[in-house]
N, C-alpha and C positions, 0 to 999 in steps of 0.2 A: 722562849721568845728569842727571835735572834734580828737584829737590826745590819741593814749593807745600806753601802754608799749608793745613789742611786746614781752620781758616777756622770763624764761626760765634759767637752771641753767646754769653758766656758765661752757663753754666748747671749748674756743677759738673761737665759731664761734660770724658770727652776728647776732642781736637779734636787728632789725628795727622798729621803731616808727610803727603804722599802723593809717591811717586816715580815717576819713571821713564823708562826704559834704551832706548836705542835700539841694536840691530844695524848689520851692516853696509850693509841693505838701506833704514837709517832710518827703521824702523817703531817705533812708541813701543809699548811695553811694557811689564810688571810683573817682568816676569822675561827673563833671557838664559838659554837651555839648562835653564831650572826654575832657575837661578839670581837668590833674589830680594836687594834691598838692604839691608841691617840699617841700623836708624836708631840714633843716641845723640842724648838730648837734654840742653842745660845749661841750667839754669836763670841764665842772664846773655845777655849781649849779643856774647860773642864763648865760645871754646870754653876756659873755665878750671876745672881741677878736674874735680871725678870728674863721672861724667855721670849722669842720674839712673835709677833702677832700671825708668822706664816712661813712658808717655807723660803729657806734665802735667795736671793735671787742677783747679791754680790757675788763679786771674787772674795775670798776668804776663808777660815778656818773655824769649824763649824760643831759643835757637840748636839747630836740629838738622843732625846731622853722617850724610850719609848712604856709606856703603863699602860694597862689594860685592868679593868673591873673582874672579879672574879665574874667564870660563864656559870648560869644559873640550871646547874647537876643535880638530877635527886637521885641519891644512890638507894640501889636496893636494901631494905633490913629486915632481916631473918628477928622474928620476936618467939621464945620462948613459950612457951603456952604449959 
C-alpha cells in the first residue's frame, strides 16, 4: 500500500491523501477484491490523538494513516488422499 500527497495550492478546498494496493501480480490499484483503503488523518506531524472526522481542508501539516481489512482470498489446496 502506498499513500501520496494529494497535493495542490491551497485554496480552502480539500486536498485527500490518494492510495494504493498492489496484488499479488503487482499491479497498482484502488482496491483489492472491491476492497478499498480507509484513510485517518491528524492534524500534527506524527499520529496523536483522535483523528479528524474528514479530510483537511486548512492550511497545515497533516499525517494520514491509511488501513485496509484483509481482501477475502481463498487459496487453492492440494489435499493428500
Amino acid at each position: 500500500m502506498t499513500a501520496s500527497d494529494g497535493g495542490g495550492t491551497y485554496n480552502g478546498s480539500a486536498y485527500g491523501a490518494t492510495v494504493t494496493v498492489q496484488g499479488i501480480d503487482g499491479t497498482p490499484a484502488s482496491s483489492l477484491q472491491g476492497v478499498r483503503p480507509t484513510l485517518s488523518y491528524y492534524a500534527a506531524t506524527t499520529v496523536t490523538g483522535t483523528p479528524l472526522t474528514g479530510t483537511p481542508t486548512a492550511a497545515g501539516t497533516y499525517t494520514v494513516v491509511a488501513t485496509m481489512l484483509g481482501a477475502m482470498t481463498t487459496w487453492p489446496q492440494t489435499v493428500p488422499r
